[in-house]
N, C-alpha and C positions, 0 to 999 in steps of 0.2 A: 504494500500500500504506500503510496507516494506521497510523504510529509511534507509539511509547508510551516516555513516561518509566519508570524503574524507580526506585523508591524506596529510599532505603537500609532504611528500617525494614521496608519490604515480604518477610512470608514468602515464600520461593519455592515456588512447586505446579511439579511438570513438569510435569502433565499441563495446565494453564492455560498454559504456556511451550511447550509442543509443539504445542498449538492456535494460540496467536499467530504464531507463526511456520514454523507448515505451511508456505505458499507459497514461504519460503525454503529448508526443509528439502527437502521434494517436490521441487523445481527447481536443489538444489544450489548457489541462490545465498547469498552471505556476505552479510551486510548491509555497507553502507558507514560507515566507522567514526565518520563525523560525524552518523550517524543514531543517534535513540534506539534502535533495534530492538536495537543494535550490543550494549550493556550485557547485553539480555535473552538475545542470543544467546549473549554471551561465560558469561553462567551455565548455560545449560542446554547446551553444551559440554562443559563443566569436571564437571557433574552426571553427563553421559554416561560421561565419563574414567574418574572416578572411582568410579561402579556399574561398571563394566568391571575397572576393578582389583582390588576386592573381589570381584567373581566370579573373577577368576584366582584372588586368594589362599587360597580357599576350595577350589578345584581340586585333587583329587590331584595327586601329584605321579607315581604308575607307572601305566601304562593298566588299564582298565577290566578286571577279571577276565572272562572269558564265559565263562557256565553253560549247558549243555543249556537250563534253561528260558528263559533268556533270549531275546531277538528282534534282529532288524537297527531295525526301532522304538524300541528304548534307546539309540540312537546321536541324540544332538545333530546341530542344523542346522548347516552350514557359516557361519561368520561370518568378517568380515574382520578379521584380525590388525594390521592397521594402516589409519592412513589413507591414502587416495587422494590423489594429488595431480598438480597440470602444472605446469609454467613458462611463463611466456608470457613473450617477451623483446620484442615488437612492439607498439608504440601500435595500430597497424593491426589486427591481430588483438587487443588486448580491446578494442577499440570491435565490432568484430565479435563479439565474445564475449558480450559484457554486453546489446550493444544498447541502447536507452534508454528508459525510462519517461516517462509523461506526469505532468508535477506541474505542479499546477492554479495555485500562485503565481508560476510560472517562464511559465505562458504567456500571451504576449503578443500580440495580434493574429494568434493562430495562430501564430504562429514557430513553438512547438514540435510535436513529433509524433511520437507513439506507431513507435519504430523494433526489429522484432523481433532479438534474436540468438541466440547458440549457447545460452544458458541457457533461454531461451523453449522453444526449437524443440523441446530436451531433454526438457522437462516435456510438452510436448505427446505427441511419441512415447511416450511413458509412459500418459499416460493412454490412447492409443490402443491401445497392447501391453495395458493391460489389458482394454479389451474386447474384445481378439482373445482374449484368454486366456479370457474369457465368452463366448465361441462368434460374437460378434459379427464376420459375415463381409462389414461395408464396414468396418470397421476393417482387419479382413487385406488388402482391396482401398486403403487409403490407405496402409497398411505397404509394401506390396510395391513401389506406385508411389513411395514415398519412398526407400525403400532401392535400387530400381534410377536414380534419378536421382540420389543422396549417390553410391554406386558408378561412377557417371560421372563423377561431382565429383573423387572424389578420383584416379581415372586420368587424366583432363585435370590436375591438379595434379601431378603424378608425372612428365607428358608433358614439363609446364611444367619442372618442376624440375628432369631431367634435361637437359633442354636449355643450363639454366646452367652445373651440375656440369660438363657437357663444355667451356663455354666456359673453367671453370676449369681444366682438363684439359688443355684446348689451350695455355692459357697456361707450367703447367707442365711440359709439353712444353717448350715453349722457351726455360726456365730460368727464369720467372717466380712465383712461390710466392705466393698468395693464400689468405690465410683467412677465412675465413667470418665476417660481424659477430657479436657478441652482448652482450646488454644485459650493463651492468657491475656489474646489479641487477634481475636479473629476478624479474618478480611469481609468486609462488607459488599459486596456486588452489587448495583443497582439494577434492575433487570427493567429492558424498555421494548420488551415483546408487544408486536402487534398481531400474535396469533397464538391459540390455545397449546399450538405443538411445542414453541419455545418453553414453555412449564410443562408441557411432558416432559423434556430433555432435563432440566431442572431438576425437577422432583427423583428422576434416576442419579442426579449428581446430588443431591443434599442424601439422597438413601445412599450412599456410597458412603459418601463422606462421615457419615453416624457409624458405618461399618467400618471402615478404618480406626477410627477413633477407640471402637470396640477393641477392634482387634491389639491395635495398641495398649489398651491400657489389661487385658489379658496378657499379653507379654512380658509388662513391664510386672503385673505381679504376680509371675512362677506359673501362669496355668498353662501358656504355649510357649515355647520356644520360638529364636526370633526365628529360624530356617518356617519355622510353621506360621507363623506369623506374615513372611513374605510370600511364602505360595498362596496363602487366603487374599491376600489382598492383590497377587499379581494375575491369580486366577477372575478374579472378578472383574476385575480393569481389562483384561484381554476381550471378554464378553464384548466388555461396553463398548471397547473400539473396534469392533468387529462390526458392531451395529452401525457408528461411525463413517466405516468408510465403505458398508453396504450403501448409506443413507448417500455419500460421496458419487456413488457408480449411477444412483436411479437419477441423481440430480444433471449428471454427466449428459445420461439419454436421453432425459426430458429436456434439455437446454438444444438439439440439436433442432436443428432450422426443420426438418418434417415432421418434429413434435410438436411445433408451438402453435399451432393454429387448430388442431387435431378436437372433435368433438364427438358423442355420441351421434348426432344425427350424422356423420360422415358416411358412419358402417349403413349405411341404411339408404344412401344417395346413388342413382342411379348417374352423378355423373365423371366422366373420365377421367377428370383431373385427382378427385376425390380415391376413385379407386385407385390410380397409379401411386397415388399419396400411401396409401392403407398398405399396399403389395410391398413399397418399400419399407413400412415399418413394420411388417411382419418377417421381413428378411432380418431385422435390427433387434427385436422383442416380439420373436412368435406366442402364441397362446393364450390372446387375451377371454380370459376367463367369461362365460356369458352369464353366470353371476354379477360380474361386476358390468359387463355390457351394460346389463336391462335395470340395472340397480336395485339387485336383490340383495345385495352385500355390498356396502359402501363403506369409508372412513366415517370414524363414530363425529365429526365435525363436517361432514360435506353437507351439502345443500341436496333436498329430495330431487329425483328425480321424475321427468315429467312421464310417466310409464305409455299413461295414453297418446303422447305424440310421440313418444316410439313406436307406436303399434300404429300409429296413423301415417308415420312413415315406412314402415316395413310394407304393410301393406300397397301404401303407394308406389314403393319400389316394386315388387314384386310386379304388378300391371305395366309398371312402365318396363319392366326383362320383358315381357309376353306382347308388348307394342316390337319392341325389338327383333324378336326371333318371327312374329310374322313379317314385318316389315323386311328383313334380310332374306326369307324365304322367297316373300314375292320378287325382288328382285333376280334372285339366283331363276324362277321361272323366266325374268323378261329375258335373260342374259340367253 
């Protein structure tokens, strides 16, 4: 990501500050505060606060009168009242979190390597929800395998973490009293997600981070060893970034130029451009499921599917093959 000094004399535009730093905002990541980005972000922050504030101040202070003519359409979007935020008290979990970028001065004979994490994977599911939200039905198809693999992730981590809990359990059964480790300054995250998947990824990385912490402070007093200690926790990190750079490969294919336009009503059009479109993305991602076609099984967040005008176009397709095959007929008789 390409950093930029900020000037002192330099006007601020937000709208030139909200373009610079999409990729952070979009992805919920903070800049780090030895980068330049860090200044520009800390303004168009502080920008946001304070248009927020002066819209409050301007806000009645007793609710809305309703009139007969009025509508439920005078009613404001739901916004967030405050910021979002996590704690992360685990080295291990924000190396997991953050994962690590490629910076071209830092590498050395390849040493370094593009390593995906929780904020990557975030942005990706986002983009993905949103072409599920545009009818895009291999998006619903990499949603749905994502979310039932995260949904395993975090019941093997639950599996995982009660298994300790009891070990503690056992202990205090037998008059022994352990407490759980925690940092004595844990990092704060502000999370500035604008879709439900970014707190899926989250919620995997805060259950992580509670299992570390476990596992740690079992180590630290005599119930595992640390060899045991670091297969628990290397084992369960390997999971999650397996999901990771699953999430990395469906974002890869959904980003290429015959995915982006790609809808439900495609499979169902009788015209050439469309088919030629479909022929090449089945050579790319065969076997899209007709579950997820006709929207019998969707992402537990996509938008319903309009079942009847699928049926209203299949059907219409179908008549328009059978205008075709006589239409080609009769010709082959004039020939």
């Amino acid at each position: 990501m390409v950093t930029r000094r900020v000037k002192k004399n330099e006007l601020f535009d937000p709208t030139v500050a909200r373009e610079k730093l999409r990729d952070y905002l979009e992805s919920g990541i903070t800049p780090d505060v030895d980068t330049e980005d860090y200044a520009l972000y800390e303004q168009y922050v502080n920008y946001i606060a304070l248009s927020n504030a002066s819209k409050t101040e301007i806000k009645p202070t007793e609710p809305t009168i309703v009139r007969r003519q009025q509508s439920g359409q005078d009613i404001g979007n739901l916004q967030r009242s405050d910021t979002d935020y996590m704690f992360v008290h685990t080295k291990e979990a924000y190396r997991l979190l953050k994962g690590r970028e490629i910076n071209a001065n830092e590498v050395t004979d390849g040493a370094r390597y593009f390593v995906p994490g929780g904020f990557h994977c975030s942005s990706q599911l986002r983009k993905m929800w949103l072409k599920s939200i545009a009818g895009n039905p291999y998006a619903d198809w990499a949603l749905v395998v994502l979310e039932q693999k995260i949904d395993l992730i975090k019941k093997n981590i639950a599996n995982e973490t009660n298994k300790l809990l009891k070990a503690l359990d056992d202990q205090r059964n037998k008059g022994l009293f352990i407490s759980v480790l925690r940092s004595s300054k844990p990092l704060k995250v502000e999370l500035g997600f604008n879709s439900p998947y970014g707190f899926l990824v989250m919620q995997v990385m805060t259950d992580f981070d509670y299992f570390v912490r476990l596992v740690k402070s079992l180590q630290q007093r005599n119930l595992i060893s640390y060899d045991e200690a670091r297969l628990l926790m290397k084992k369960i990190a390997t999971v999650i970034r397996a999901i990771f750079d699953i999430s990395g490969r469906y974002d890869k294919t959904l980003s290429k130029e015959v995915f982006s336009s790609i809808t439900r009503e495609d499979f169902f059009s009788s015209k050439a451009s469309k088919k030629k479109a479909l022929k090449e993305i089945e050579n790319i991602w065969p076997g899209m499921p007709v579950e997820i076609l006709e929207g019998a099984m969707l992402p537990r967040h996509a938008r319903a599917v309009d079942k009847g005008r699928l049926l209203e176009l299949k059907t219409k397709n179908l008549g328009s093959d059978n205008e075709d095959d006589d239409s080609e007929h009769e010709n082959e008789v004039l020939l």
